[in-house]
MINUGU-95902 format. One record per atom (N, C-alpha, C): residue in three letters; chain; atom name; x, y, z. Coordinates in nm, 3 decimals. Each point is the difference from the previous one (the first is absolute). Layout:
N
- type  mol  atom  X  Y  Z
- ala  A  CA  X  Y  Z;
...
//
This chain:
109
- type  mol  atom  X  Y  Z
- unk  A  N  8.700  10.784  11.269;
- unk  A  CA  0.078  -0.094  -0.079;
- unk  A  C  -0.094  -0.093  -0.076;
- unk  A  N  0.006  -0.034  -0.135;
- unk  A  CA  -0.055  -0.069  -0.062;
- unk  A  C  0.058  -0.114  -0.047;
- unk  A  N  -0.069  -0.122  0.055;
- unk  A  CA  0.019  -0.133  -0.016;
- unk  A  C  -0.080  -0.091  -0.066;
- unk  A  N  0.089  -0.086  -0.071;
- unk  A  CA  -0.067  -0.075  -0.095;
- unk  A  C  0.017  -0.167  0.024;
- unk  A  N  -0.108  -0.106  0.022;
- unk  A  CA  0.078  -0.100  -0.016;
- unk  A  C  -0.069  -0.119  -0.071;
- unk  A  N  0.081  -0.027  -0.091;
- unk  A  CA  -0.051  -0.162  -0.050;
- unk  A  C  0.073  -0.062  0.000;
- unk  A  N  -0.143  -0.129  -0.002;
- unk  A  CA  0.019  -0.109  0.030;
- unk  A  C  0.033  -0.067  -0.123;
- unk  A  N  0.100  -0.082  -0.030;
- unk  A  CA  -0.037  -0.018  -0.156;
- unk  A  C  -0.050  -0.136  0.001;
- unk  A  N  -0.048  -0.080  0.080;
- unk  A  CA  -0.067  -0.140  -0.028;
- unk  A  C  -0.152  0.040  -0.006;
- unk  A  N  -0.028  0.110  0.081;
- unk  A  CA  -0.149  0.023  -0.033;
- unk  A  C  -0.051  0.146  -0.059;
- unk  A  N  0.092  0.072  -0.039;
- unk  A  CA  -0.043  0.128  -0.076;
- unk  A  C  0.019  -0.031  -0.108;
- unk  A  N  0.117  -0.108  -0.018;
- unk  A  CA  0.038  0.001  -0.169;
- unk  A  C  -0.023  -0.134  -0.018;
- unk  A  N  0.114  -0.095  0.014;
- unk  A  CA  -0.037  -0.180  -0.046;
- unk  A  C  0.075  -0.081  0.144;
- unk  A  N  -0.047  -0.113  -0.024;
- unk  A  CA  0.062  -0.107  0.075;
- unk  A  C  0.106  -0.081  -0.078;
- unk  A  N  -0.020  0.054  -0.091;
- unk  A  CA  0.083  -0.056  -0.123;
- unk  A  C  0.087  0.113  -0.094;
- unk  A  N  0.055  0.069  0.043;
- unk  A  CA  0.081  0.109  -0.060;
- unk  A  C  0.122  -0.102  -0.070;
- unk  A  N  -0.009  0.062  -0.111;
- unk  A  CA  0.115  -0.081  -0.107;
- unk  A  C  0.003  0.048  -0.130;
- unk  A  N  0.147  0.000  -0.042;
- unk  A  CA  0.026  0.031  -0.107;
- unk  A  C  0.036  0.219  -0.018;
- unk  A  N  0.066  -0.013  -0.125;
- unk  A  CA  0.060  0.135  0.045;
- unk  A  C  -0.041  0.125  -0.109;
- unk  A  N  -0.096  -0.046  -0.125;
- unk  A  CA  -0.038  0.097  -0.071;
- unk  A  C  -0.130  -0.061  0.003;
- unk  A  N  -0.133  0.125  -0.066;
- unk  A  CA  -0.119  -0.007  -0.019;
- unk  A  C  -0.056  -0.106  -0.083;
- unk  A  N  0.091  -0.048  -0.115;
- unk  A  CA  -0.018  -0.100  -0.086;
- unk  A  C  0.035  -0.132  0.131;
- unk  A  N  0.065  -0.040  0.079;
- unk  A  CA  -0.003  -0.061  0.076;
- unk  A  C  -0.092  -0.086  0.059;
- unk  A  N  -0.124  0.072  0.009;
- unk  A  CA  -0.097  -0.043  0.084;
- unk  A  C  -0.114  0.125  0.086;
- unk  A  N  -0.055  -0.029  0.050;
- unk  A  CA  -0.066  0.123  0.062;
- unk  A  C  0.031  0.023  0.157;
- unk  A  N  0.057  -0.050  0.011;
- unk  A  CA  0.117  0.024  0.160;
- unk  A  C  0.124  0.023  -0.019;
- unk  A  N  0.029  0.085  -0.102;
- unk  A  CA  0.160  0.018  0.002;
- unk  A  C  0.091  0.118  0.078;
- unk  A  N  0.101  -0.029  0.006;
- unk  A  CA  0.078  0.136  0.046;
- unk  A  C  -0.015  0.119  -0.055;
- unk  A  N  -0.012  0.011  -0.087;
- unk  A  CA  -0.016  0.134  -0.100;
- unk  A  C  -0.162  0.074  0.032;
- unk  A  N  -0.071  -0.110  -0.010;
- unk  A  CA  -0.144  0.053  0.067;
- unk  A  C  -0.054  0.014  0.111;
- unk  A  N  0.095  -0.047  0.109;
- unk  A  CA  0.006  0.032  0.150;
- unk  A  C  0.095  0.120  -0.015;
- unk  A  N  0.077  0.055  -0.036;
- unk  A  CA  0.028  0.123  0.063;
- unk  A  C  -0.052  0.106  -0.104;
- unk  A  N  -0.066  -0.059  -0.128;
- unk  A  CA  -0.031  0.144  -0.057;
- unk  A  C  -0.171  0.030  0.054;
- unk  A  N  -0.036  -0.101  0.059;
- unk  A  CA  -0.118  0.026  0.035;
- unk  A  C  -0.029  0.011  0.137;
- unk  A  N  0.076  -0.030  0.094;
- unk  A  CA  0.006  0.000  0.135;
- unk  A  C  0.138  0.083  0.095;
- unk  A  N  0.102  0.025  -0.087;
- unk  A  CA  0.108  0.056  0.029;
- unk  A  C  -0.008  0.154  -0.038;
- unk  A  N  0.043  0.007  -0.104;
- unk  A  CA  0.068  0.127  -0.076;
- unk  A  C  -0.167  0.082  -0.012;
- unk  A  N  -0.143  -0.008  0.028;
- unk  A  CA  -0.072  0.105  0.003;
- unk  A  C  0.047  0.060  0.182;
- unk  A  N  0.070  -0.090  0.095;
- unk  A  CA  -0.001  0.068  0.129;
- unk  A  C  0.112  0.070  0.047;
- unk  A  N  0.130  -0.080  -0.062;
- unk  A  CA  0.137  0.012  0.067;
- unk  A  C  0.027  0.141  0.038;
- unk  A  N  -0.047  0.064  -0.115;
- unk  A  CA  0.053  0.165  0.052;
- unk  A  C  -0.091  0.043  0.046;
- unk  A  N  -0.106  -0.047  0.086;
- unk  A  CA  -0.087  0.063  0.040;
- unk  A  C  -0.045  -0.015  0.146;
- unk  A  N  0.053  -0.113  0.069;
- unk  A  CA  0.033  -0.101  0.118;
- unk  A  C  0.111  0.088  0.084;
- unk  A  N  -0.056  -0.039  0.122;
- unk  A  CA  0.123  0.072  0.085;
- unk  A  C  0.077  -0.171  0.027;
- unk  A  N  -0.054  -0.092  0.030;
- unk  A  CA  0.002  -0.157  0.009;
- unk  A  C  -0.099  -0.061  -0.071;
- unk  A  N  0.058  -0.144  -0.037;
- unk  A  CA  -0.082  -0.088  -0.110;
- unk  A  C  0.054  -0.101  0.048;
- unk  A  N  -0.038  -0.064  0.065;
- unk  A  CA  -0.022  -0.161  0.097;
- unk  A  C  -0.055  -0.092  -0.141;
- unk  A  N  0.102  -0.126  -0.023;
- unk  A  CA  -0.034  -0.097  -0.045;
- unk  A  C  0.018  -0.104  0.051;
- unk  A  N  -0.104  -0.072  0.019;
- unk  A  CA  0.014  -0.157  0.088;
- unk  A  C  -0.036  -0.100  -0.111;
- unk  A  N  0.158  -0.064  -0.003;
- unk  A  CA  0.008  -0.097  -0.098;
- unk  A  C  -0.105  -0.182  0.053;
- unk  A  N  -0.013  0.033  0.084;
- unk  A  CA  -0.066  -0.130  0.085;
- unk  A  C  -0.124  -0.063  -0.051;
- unk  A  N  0.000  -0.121  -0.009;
- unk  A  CA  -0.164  -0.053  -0.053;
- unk  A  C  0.025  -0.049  -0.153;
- unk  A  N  0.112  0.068  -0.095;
- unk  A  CA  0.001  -0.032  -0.160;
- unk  A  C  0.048  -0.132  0.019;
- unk  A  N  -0.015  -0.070  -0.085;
- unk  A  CA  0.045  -0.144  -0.050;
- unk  A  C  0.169  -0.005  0.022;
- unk  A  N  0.030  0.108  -0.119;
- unk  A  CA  0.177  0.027  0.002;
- unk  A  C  0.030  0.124  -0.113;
- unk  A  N  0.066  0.011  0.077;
- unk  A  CA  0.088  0.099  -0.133;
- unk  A  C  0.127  -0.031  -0.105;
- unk  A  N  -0.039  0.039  -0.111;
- unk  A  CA  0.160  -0.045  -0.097;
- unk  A  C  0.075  0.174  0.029;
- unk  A  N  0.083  -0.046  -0.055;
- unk  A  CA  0.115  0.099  -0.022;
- unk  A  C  -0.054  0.113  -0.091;
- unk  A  N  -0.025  -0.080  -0.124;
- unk  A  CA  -0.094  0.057  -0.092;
- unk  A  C  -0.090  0.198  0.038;
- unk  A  N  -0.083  -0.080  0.068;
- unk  A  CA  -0.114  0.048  0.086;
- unk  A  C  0.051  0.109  0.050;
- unk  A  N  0.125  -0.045  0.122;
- unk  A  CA  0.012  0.092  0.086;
- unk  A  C  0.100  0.167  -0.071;
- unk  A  N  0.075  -0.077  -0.095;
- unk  A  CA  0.100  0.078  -0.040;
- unk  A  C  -0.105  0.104  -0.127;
- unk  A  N  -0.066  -0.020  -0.033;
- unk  A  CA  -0.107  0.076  -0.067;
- unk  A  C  -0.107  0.070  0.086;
- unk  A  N  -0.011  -0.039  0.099;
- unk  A  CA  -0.101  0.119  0.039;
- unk  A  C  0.074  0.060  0.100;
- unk  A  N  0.116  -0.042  0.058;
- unk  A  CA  0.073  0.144  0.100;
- unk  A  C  0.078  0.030  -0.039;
- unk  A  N  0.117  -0.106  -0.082;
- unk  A  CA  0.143  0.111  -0.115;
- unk  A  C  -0.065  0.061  -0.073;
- unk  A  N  -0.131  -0.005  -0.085;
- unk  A  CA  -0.072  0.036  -0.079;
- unk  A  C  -0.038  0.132  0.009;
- unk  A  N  -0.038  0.016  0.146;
- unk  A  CA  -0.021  0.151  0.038;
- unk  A  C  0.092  0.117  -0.048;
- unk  A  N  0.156  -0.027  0.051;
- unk  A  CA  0.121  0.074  -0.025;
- unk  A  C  -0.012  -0.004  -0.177;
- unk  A  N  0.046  -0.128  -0.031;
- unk  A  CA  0.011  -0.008  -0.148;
- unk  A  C  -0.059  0.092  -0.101;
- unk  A  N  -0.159  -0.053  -0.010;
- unk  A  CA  -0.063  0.102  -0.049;
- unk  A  C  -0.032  0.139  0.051;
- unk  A  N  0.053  0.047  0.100;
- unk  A  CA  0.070  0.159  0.020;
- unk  A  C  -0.183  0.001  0.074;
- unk  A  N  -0.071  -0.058  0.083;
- unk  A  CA  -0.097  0.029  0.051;
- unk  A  C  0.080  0.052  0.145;
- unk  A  N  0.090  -0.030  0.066;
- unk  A  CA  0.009  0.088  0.079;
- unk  A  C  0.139  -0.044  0.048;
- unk  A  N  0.086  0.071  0.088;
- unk  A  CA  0.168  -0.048  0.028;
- unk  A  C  0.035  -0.127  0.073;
- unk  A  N  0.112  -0.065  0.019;
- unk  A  CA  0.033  -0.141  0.079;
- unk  A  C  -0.031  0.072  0.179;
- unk  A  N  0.059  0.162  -0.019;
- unk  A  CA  0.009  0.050  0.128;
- unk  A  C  -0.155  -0.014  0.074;
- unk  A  N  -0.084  0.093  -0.077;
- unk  A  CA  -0.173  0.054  0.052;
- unk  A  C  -0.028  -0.190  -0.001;
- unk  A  N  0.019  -0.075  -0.077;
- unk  A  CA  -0.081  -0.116  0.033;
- unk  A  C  0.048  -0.114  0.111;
- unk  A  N  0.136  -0.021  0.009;
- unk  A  CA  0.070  -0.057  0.122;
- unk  A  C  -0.033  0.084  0.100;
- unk  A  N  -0.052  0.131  0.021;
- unk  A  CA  -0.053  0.105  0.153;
- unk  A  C  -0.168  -0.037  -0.007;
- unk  A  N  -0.062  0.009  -0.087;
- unk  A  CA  -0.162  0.020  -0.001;
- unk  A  C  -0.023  -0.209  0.035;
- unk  A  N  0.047  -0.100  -0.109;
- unk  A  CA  -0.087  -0.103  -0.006;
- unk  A  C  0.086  -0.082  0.157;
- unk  A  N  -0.067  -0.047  0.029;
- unk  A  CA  0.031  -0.100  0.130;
- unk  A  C  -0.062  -0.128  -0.035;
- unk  A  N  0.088  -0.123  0.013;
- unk  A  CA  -0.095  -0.135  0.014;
- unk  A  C  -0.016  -0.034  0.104;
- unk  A  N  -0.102  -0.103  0.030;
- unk  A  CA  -0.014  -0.086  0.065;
- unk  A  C  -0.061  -0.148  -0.063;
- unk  A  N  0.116  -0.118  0.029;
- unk  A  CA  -0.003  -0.112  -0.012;
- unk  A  C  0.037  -0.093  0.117;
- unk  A  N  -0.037  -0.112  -0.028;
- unk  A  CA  0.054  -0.094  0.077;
- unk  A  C  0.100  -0.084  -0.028;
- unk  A  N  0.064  0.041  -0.133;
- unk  A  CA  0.103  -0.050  -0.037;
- unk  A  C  0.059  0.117  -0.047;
- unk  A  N  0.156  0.010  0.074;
- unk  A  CA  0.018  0.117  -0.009;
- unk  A  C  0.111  0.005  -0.141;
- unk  A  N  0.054  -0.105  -0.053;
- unk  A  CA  0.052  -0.050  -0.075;
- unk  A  C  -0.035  0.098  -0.123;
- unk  A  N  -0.203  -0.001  -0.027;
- unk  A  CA  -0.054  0.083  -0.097;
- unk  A  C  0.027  0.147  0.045;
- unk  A  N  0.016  0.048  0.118;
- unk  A  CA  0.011  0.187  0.000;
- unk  A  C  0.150  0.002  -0.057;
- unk  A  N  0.115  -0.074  0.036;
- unk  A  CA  0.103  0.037  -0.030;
- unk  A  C  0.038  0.014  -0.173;
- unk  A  N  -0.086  -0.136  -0.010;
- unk  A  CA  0.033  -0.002  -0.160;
- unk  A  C  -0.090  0.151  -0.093;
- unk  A  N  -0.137  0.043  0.055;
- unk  A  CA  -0.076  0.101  -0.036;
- unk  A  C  0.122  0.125  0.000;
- unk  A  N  0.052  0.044  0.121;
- unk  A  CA  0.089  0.080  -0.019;
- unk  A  C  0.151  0.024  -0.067;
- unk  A  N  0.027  -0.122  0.011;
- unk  A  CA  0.089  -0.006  -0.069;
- unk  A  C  -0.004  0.007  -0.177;
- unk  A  N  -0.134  -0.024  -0.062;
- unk  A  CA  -0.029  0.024  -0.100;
- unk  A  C  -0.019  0.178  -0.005;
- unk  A  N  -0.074  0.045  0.031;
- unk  A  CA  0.018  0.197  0.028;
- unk  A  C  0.134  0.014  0.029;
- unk  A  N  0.076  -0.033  0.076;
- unk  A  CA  0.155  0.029  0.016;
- unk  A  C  0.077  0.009  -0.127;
- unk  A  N  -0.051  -0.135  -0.058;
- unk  A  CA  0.086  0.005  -0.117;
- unk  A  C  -0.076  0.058  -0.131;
- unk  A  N  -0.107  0.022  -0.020;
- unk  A  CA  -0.049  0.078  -0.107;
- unk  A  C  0.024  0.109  -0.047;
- unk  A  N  0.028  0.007  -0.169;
- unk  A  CA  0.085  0.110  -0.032;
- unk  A  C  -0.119  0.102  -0.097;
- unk  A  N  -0.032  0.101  0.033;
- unk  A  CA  -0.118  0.082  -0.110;
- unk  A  C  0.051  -0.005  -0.135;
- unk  A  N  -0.112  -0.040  -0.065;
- unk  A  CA  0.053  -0.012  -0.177;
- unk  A  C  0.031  0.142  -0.019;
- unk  A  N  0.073  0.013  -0.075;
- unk  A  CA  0.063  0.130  -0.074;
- unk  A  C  -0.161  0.060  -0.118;
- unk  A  N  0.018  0.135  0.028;
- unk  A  CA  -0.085  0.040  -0.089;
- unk  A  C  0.055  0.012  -0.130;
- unk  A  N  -0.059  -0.017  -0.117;
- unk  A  CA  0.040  -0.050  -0.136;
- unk  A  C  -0.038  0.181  -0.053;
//
């Protein structure tokens, strides 16, 4: 079984914020296109421990895990089975999933 896990206060920022690349250089969009979507389909598990960051916006979160589904990097199903959190506020896993729950794949044009 192949397992993956980050940390995102010390693999990525302590300061994760904001939800596109123009954003800033800790954004949602660049946490999962650079730390997400090269593994998801490739992970049997992908452990993220939200613990240690400053905080998270909405922003943030709804861009790098609805983001996954959205941009068709991989299904709400394979990523609610493969990613697991761990926080200490559990407030943030519910809201993380509940963003993949509700994410809809853009339509191909």
């Amino acid at each position: 079984m192949m397992m993956k896990t980050i940390r995102v206060a010390t693999d990525f920022s302590r300061y994760p914020a904001g939800r596109f690349f123009e954003d800033g250089p800790n954004s949602g969009q660049r946490f999962r296109e650079e730390y997400l979507a090269p593994i998801i389909n490739d992970e049997d598990r992908i452990v993220i421990d939200f613990d240690g960051a400053r905080a998270y916006g909405s922003s943030f979160l709804e861009e790098a895990f609805g983001g996954l589904v959205r941009e068709r990097r991989t299904s709400k199903e394979h990523a609610l089975r493969v990613l697991e959190f761990h926080s200490s506020r559990p407030s943030i896993i519910a809201e993380v999933e509940g963003y993949i729950r509700e994410a809809q794949p853009k339509t191909e044009a």
